[in-house]
C-alpha positions as CSV (number, residue, x, y, z in Angstrom):
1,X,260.5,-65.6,79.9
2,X,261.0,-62.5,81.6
3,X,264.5,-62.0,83.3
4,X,264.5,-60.7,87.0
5,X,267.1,-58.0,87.1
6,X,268.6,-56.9,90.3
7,X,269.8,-53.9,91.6
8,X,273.0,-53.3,93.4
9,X,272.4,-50.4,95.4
10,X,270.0,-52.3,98.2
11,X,268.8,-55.6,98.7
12,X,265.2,-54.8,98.9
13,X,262.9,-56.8,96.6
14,X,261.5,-53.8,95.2
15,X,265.0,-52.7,94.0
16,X,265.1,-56.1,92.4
17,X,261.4,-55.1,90.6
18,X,262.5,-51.9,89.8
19,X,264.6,-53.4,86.7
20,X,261.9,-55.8,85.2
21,X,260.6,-53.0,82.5
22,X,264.9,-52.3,81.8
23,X,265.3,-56.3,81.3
24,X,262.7,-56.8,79.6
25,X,263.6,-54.4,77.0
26,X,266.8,-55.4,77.0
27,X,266.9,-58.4,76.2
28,X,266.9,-58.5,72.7
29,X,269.1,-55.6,72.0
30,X,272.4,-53.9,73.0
31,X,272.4,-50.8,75.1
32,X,272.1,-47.6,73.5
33,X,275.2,-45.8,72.4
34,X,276.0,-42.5,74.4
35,X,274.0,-39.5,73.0
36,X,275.7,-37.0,70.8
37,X,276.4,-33.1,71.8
38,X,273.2,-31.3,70.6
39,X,274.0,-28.2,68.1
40,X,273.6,-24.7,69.1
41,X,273.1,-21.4,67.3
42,X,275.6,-19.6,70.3
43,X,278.5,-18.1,69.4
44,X,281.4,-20.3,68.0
45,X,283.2,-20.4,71.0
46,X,280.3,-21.6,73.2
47,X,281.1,-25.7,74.0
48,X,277.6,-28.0,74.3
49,X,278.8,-31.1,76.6
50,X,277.1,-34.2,75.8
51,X,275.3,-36.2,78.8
52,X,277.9,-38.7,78.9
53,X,280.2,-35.8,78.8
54,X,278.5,-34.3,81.5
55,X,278.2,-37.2,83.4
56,X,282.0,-38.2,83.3
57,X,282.7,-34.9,84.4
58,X,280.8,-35.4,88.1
59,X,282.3,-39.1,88.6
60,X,284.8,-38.5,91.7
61,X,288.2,-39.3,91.8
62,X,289.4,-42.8,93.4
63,X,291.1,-40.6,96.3
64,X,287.3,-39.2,97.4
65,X,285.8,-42.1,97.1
66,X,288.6,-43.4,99.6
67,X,288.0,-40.6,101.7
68,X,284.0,-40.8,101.2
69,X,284.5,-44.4,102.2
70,X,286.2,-43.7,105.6
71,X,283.7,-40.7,106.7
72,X,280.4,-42.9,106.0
73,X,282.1,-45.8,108.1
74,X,283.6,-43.8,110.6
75,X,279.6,-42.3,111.1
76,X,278.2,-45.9,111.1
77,X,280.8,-47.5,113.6
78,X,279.8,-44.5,115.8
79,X,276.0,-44.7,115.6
80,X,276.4,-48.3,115.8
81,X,278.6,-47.6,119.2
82,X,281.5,-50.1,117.9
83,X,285.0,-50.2,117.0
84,X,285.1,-52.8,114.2
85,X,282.4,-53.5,112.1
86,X,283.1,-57.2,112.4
87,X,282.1,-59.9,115.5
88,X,283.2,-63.3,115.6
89,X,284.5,-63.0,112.0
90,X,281.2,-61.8,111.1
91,X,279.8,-58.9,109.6
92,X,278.0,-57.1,112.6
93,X,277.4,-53.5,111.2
94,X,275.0,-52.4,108.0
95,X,277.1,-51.2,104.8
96,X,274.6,-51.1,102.5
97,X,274.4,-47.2,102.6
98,X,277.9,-48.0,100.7
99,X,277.9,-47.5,96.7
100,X,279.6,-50.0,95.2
101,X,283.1,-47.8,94.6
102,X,283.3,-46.8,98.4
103,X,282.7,-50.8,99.1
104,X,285.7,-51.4,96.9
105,X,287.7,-48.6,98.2
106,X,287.5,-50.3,101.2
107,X,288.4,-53.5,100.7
108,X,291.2,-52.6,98.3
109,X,292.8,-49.9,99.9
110,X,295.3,-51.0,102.6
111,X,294.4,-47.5,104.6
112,X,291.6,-49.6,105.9
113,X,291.9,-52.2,108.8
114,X,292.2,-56.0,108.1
115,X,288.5,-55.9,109.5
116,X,287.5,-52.9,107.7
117,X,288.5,-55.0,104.2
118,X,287.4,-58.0,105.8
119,X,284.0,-56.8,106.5
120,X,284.1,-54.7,103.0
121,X,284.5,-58.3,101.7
122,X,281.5,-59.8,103.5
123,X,279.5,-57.5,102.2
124,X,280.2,-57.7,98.4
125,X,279.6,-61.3,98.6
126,X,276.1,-60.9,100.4
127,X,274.8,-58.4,97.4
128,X,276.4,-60.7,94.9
129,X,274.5,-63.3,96.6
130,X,271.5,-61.4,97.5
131,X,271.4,-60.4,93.9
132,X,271.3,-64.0,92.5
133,X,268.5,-65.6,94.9
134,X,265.6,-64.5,92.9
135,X,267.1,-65.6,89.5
136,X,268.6,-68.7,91.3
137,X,264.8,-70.0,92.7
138,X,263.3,-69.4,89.4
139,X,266.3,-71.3,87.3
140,X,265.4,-74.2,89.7
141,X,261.6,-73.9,88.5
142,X,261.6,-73.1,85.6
143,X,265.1,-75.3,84.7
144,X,266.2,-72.7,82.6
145,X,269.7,-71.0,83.8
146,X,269.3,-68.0,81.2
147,X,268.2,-65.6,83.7
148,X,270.4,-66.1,86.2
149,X,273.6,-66.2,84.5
150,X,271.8,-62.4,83.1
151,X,271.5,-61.3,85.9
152,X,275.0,-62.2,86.8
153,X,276.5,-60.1,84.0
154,X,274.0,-57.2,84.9
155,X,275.4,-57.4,88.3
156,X,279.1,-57.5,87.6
157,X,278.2,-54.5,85.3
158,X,276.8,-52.4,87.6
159,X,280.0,-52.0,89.5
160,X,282.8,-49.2,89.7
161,X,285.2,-48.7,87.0
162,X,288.0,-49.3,89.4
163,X,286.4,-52.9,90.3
164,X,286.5,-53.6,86.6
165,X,289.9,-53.5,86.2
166,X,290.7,-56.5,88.8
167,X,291.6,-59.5,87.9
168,X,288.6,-60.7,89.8
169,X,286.2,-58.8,88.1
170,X,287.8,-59.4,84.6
171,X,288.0,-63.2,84.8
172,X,284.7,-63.7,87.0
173,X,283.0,-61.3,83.7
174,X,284.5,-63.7,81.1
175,X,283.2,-66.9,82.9
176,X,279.6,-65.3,83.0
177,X,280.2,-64.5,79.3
178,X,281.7,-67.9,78.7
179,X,278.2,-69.5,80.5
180,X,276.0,-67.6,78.4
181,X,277.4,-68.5,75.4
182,X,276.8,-72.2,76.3
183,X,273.2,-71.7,77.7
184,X,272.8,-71.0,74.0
185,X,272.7,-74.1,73.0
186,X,271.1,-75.5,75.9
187,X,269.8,-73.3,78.2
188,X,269.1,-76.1,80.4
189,X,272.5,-77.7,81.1
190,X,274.3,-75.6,83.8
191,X,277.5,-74.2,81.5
192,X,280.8,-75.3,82.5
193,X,282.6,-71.6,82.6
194,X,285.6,-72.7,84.6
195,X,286.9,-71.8,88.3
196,X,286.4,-68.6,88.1
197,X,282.3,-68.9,87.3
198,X,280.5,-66.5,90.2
199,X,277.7,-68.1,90.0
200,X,278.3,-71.4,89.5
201,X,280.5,-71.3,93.0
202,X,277.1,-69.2,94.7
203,X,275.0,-72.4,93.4
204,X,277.7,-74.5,95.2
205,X,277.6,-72.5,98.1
206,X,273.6,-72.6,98.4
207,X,274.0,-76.4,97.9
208,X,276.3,-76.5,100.8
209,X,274.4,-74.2,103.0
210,X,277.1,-71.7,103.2
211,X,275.6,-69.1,101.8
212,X,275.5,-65.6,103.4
213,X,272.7,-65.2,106.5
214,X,271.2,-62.1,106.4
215,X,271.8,-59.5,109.7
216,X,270.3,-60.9,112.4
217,X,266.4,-58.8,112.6
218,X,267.4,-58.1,116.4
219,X,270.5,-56.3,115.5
220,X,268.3,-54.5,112.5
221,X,265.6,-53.4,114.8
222,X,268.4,-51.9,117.1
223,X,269.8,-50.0,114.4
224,X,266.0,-49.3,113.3
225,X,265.6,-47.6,116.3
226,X,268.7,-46.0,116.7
227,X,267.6,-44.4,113.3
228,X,264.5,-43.3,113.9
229,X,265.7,-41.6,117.2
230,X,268.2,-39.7,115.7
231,X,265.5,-38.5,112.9
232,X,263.4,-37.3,116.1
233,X,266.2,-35.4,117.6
234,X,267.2,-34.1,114.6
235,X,263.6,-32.5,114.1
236,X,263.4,-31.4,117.6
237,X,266.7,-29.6,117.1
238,X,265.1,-28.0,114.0
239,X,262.1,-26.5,116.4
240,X,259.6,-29.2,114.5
241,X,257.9,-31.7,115.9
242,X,258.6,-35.2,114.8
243,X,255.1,-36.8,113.0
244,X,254.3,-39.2,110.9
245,X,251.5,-37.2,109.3
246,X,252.7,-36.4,105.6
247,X,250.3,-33.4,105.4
248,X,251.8,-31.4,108.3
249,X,252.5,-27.8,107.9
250,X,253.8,-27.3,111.3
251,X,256.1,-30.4,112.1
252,X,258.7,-32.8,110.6
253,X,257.3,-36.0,108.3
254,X,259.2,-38.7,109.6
255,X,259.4,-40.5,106.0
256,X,260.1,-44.5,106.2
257,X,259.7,-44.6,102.5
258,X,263.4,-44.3,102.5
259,X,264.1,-47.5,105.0
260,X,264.9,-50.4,103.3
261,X,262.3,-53.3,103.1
262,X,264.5,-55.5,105.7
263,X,264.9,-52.5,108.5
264,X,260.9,-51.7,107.9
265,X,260.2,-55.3,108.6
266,X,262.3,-55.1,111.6
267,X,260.0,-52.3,112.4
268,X,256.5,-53.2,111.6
269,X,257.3,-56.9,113.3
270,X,258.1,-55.0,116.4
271,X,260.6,-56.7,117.0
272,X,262.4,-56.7,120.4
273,X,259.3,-54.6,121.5
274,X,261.1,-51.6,120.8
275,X,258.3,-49.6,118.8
276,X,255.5,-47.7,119.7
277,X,252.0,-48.6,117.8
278,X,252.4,-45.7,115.7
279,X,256.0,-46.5,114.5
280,X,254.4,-49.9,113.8
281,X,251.6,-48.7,111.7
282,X,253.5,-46.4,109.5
283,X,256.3,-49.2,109.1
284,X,253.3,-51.2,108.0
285,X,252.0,-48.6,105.5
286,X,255.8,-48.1,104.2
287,X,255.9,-52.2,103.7
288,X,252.7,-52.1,101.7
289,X,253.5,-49.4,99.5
290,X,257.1,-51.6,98.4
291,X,254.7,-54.8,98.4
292,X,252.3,-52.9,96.1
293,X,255.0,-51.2,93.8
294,X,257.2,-54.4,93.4
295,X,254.0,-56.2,91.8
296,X,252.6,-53.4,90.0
297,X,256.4,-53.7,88.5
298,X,256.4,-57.3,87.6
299,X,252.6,-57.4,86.4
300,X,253.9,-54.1,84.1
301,X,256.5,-56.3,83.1
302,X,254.7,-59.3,82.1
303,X,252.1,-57.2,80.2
304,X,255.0,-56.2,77.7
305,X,256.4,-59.7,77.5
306,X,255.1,-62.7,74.8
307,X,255.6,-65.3,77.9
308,X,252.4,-66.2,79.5
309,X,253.8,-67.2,82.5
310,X,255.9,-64.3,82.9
311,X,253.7,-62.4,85.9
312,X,254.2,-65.7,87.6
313,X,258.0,-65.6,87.0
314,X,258.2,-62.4,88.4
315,X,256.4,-62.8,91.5
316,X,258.9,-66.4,91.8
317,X,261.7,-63.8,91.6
318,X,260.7,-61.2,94.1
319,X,259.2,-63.7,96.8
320,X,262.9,-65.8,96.8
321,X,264.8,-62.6,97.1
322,X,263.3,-61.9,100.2
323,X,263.9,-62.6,103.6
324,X,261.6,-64.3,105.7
325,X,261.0,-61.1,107.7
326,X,260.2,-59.0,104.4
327,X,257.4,-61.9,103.4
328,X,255.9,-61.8,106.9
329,X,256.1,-57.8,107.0
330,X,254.5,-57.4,103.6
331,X,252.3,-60.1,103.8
332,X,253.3,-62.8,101.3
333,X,252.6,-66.3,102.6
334,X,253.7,-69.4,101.3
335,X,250.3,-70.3,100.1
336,X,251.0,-66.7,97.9
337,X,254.0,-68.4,96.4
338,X,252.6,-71.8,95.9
339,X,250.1,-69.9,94.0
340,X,252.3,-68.4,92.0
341,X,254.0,-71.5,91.5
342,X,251.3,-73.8,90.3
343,X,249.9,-70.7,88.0
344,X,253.4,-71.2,86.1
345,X,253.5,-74.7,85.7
346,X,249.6,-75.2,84.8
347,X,250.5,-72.0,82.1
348,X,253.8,-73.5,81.1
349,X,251.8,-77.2,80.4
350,X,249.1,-75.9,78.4
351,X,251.7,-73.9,76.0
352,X,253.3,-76.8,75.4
353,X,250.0,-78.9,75.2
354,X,248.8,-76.2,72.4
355,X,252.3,-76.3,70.8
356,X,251.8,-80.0,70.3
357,X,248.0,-79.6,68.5
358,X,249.6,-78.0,66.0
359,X,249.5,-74.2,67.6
360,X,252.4,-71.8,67.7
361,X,252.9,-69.1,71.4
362,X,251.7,-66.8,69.3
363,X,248.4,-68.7,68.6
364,X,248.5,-69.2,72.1
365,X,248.9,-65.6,73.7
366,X,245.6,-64.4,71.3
367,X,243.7,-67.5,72.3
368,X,244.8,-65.7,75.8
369,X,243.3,-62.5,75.2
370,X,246.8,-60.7,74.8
């Protein structure tokens, strides 16, 4: 089985493709250890730093984070022309351009307003639940919780130092650890981690229908469009024309490669009938390029894995971790999943059937072609 890894820094599925390859590899061994400090033939008192060196070096200091924290929201609370990013105790304004230390800098520090931690709040939950759909719908087909508690731990890894050191973080890591250890054994009996098991309370939550709701694609296409205006005005102001023409010598690309796969959706859906054609059509092209790259990734994946059903997998993974928006906007129907689906179970039954005659999967995968 291939595990679908997620990424923290957006909730687009292609993020979530983007880590297949890493997983994949990873599965079966530790991360590598930092690299050693090359030598030099300089003179004795020249210093070579190694990259881990380097790289602790440019990691900021809790008290910019802070201070990065309140500038980005300050900007989005303006653009978004509010005064709280929360409405009716929900979360009303986009924080995903947050990394996850300025999240937690803002839900931690008490600088912040009880909405502004509120809201920083909201938001951790919906990527912690955002990343566990894709894992979560494939464990429920597949009946195999590996994966999911995997991508759990990749997830909880992925954040800042200062997170780590909660009590939160440190029990909520142990229980993931705990549930792995038990999936050993049977990696089809849910693990019994304790209270403090993240994603056995997200399962509960799902079960309950209490799960996080993504933003409402009315409020995204208003924000869609306050972005693309300001990217217009800012060209203008530059003495460019705006265009969406990638080849221009003379005026500014308007790039939507960098809009995440929910506010293009928002866009190439035209919703509110706030876009023009053209905004539509490159929205469209911007959709098709993620929808291409995230199964390129997960056929890529597959090809390196020794599980013949793991393209299916994949494409399990990436359809559940989008919203119904993304599908529509990229094309994936539901007759695209239920392909998927029955090409896993008709591959996963005639493993076993040629386990049973007396083959082995490796038997199997050359009888395949692989």
């Amino acid at each position: 089985m291939v595990a679908v890894g997620t990424a923290y820094s957006n909730t687009s599925y292609l993020s979530l493709a983007s880590t297949l390859a890493a997983n994949n590899a990873a599965s079966g061994t530790a991360n590598a250890s930092a690299s050693q400090p090359t030598s030099t033939e300089q003179a004795a008192t020249s210093v070579t730093l190694s990259s881990a060196a380097m790289a602790a070096l440019a990691v900021k200091d809790f008290a910019t984070v802070i201070a990065d924290a309140k500038a980005k929201l300050t900007a989005l609370l303006k653009d978004a022309d509010r005064t709280s990013p929360l409405e009716g105790g929900k979360l009303a304004l986009d924080l995903s351009s947050l990394d996850p230390r300025e999240l937690y800098a803002m839900a931690s520090d008490k600088s912040f307003t009880e909405d502004e931690r509120a809201a920083a709040g909201l938001e951790m939950q919906r990527r912690f639940e955002a990343a566990m759909a894709g894992p979560a719908a494939l464990a429920k087909v597949t009946g195999n919780y590996t994966g999911l508690y995997k991508a759990a731990a990749e997830y909880l890894d992925s954040l800042g130092a200062e997170e780590k050191a909660d009590a939160d973080w440190i029990n909520g890591r142990a229980a993931v650890t705990e549930g792995l250890k038990q999936l050993q054994t049977d990696p089809k009996k849910l693990p019994d981690a304790g209270d403090d098991d993240p994603v056995a309370l997200y399962l509960a939550l799902v079960k309950a229908g209490e799960e996080s709701k993504p933003q409402n694609i009315g409020d995204v296409a208003t924000s869609a469009r306050k972005a693309l205006d300001k990217l217009y005005a800012d060209a203008i102001k530059n003495g460019k024309a705006p265009t969406f023409n990638k080849q221009t010598t003379v005026g500014t690309f308007i790039d939507m490669s960098s809009f995440d796969s929910r506010t293009l959706s928002s866009i190439a859906l035209n919703t509110g009938n706030k876009f023009s054609a053209e905004e539509v059509r490159a929205a469209e092209g911007a959709m098709r390029s993620k929808s291409g790259a995230a199964l390129l990734a997960g056929f890529q994946s597959a090809a390196k894995s020794s599980d013949p059903t793991a393209f299916s997998q994949n494409i399990i993974s990436l359809y559940s971790s989008m919203s119904a928006e993304e599908r529509q906007a990229a094309g994936w129907s539901t007759e695209f999943y239920q392909t998927a689906l029955a090409s896993y179970q008709t591959t996963s039954k005639l493993t076993q059937m040629f386990a049973e005659a007396g083959g082995s999967n490796t038997g199997f995968l050359s009888w395949m072609g692989k």
